[in-house]
N, C-alpha and C positions, 0 to 999 in steps of 0.2 A: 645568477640569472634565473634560476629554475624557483629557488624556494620563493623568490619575491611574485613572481607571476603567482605563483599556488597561493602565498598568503593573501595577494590584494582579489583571488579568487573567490576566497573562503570568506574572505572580508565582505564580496559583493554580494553572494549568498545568504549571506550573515545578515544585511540591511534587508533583504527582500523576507526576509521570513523561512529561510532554509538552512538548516544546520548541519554541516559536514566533519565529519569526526576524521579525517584524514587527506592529505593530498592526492592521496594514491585512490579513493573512493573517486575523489573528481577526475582524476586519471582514466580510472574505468568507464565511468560514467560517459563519458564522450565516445567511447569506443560500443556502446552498446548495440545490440543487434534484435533483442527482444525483450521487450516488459511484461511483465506476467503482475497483473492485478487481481486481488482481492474486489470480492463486490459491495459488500454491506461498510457503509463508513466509508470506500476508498471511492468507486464509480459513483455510490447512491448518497445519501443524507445519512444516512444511519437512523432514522426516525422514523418507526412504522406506528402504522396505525390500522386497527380494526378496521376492514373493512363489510369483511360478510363472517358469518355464523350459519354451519349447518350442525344444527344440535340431533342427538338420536337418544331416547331412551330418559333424555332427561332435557330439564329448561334452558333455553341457551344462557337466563340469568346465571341459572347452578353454573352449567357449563362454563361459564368466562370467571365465574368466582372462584371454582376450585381450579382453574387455570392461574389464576393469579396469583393465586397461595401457594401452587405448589411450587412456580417460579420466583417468589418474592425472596430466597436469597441469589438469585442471579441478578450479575450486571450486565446481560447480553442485555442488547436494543429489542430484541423482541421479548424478553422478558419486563423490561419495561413499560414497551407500548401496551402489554396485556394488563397489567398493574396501572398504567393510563387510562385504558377502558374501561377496567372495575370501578376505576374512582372512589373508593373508599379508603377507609386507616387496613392496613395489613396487619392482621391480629396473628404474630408466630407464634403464639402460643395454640396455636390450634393446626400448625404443624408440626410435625416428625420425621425424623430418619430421613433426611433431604440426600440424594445423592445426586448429584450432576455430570452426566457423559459429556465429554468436549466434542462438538459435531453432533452431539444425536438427541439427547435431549435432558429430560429429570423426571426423578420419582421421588416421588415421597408421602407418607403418609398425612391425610387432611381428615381431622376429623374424625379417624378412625379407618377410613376409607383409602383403600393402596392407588392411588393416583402417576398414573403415566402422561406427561406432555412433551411430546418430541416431534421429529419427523418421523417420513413413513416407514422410513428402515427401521427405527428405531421400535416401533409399534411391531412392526413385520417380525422383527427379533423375539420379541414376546408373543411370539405365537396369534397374533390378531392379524385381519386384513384390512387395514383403511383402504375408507375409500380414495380417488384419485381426483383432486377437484379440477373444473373444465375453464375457474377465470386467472387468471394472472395474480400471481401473489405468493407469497410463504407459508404454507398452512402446517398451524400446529395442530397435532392430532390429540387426542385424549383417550384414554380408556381409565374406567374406575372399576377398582375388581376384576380387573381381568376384562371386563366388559367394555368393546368399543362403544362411546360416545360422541361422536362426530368430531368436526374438528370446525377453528377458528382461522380463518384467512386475514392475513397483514401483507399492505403492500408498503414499498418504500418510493421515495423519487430520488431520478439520477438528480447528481449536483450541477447545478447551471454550465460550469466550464469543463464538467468530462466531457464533453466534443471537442472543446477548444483544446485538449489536455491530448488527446489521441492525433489528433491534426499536428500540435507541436511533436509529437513522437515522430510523427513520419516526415516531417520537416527536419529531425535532426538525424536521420540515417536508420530507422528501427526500421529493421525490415517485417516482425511479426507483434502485433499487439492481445496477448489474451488473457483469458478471464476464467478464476479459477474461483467456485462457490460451492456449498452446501447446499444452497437453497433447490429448487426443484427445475425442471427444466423450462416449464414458461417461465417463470421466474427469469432465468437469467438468460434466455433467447430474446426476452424482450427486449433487454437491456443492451443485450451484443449485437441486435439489429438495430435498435437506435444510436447507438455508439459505430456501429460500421466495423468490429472487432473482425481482426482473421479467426479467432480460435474461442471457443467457448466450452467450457467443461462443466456441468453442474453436477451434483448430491455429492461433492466432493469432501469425502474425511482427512483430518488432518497429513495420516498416512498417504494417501491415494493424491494430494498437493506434492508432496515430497515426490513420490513416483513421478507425478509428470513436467516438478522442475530438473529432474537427472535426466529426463528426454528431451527436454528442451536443450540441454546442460552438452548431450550427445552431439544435435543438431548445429553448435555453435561452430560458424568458422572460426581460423583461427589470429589469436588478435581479437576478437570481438567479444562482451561480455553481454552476462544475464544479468536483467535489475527484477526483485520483484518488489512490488505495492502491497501491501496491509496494514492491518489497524490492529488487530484483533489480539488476541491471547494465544488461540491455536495456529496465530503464521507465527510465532516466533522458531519454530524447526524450520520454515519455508523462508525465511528472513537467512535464515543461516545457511542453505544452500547454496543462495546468490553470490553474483560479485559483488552486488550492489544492493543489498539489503532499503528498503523507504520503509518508514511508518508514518503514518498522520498523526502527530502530535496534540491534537486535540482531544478528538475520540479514543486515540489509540490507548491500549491496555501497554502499563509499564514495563510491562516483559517482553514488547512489541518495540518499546522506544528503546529500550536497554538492548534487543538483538543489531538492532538498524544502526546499519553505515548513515543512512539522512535521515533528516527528523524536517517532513514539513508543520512548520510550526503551527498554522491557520489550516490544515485540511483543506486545502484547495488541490485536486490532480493535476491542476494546469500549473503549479508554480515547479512541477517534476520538469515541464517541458525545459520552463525558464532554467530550471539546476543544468539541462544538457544543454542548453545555449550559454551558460556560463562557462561549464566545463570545455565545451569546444575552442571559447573564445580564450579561455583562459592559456590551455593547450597551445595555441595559434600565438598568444604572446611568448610565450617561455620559449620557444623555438625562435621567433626574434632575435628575442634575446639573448640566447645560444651564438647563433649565425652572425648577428654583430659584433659583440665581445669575440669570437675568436676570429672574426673577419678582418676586425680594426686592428688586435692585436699581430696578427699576422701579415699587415701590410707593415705595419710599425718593426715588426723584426725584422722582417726585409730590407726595408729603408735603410734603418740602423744597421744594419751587415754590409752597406753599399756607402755608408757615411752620409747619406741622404737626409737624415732623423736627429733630430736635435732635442735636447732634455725637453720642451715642451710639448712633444709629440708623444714621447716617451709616459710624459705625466697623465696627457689625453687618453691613451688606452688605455690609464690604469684608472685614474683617478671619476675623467672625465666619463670611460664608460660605462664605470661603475651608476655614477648619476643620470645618465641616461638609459641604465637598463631598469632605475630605479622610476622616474620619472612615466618610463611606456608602461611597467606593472601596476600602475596607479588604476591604467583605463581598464583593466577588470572590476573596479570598484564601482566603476560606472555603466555598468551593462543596463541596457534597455532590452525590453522585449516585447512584440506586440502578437 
């Protein structure tokens, strides 16, 4: 009774665009209490784009050039939108010594020239003070030589169905929905007031994600589990925290798909809702199918102990409930959700 409901769950998951690596994920998943999302790739597009340039010291040309270069072996989205804006061929041969911080940012030599592009911590770490920009966006900072050179602002847009994706959370029993990023705090207040999130966290490093899912992790009643959302390369520790580990199978980085209990196949947030209205439904059937097989069978012993029960009755609770428990597991295959 039990593995038929989980398979024609996993089956109806499996049509919609959702991959589940175990019954007991779907298990969990119904029982959830708080999702913890990633922002870039999971709430937004993952596809930023220059928006503004405050250059110092040198031409906001230079400036976006040697930003380019010195990101051109990253496959973060902001190192590509910056590679987007430059619009030209990336000559790496006129880079060196690229080192890449996860969360903070890169250096490397262009040109001759020691090139920092990160955030602001990461600038701050190096002894410089960026400035703090006043519009909405992820700003990479630069300094060449030691010397600050302004920085480059990239904003992203949320995904059409992240409202509809939060709305189905709290439609299937999540009592807290929040957002854990690097990016800076307008940045992601923007995003957690137009999403209507309870909890927003920003300039958050890989480490400092990990802290605040073992608080989350504290807060859980009990019976209830933690899911979190990402795409990314540095949620695969935060992936592994959870009950319930999701990646976006699109964007997401393979270290991200390989840690995750679910793999949304299309990067849509809202098909996570539809995963906990399957798993609920799914849940809802196995327990049917429990309560009847040992319902029928235990009238059928009765009977039979009272001479009541004759061999076709007998065949009914074995045979017959067997195809009848197999028959209601089916309508997990057919989940709808609006």
């Amino acid at each position: 009774s039990i593995p038929l409901g989980f398979f024609g769950g996993i089956g109806g998951a499996s049509k919609a665009g959702i991959l589940v690596k175990g019954s007991n994920y779907l298990e969990a998943l119904s029982h959830a209490q708080t999702v913890v999302m990633d922002k870039t790739g999971t709430l937004t597009e993952g596809k930023f784009h220059v928006t503004r340039q405050k250059a110092v010291e040198i031409t906001p040309e230079e400036q976006l050039e040697l930003a380019a270069l010195a990101e051109s072996a990253s496959n973060h989205p902001i190192a590509q939108s910056l590679k987007e804006a430059y619009g030209k061929a990336i000559d790496t041969e006129r880079v060196e010594d690229v080192q890449e911080i996860a969360g903070h940012g890169v250096s490397a030599r262009v040109d001759g020239k020691q090139v920092l592009a990160g955030n602001a911590a990461y600038l701050e770490n190096a002894g410089l003070q960026p400035e703090t920009p006043t519009e909405i966006g992820t700003a990479v900072h630069l300094a060449v030589n030691g010397v600050y050179t302004g920085y480059i602002l990239i904003a992203d847009t949320i995904k059409p169905d992240a409202a509809q994706a939060v709305q189905a959370f709290r439609q299937a029993g999540v009592s807290t929905v929040a957002m854990l990023t690097g990016d800076s705090e307008s940045a992601a207040e923007a995003v957690g007031d137009t999403l209507q999130l309870d909890e927003v966290h920003a300039k958050c490093l890989p480490a400092d994600k990990v802290q605040f899912m073992q608080a989350y992790r504290a807060k859980l009643a009990k019976g209830r589990t933690l899911v979190f959302v990402g795409d990314g390369m540095n949620d695969a520790p935060v992936l592994a925290q959870s009950d319930v580990g999701v990646a976006m199978g699109g964007l997401g980085s393979d270290a991200a798909i390989a840690a995750a209990d679910l793999v949304i196949l299309d990067d849509k947030p809202s098909k996570l809702g539809l995963a906990m209205h399957i798993a609920k439904k799914t849940m809802g059937i196995a327990r049917e199918n429990i309560v009847f097989a040992l319902g029928v069978k235990a009238i059928v012993l009765v009977l039979g102990a009272v001479g009541l029960a004759h061999i076709g009755a007998a065949v009914f609770a074995d045979v017959g409930v067997s195809v009848i428990a197999i028959l209601n597991s089916t309508r997990a295959m057919r989940t709808k959700f609006k």
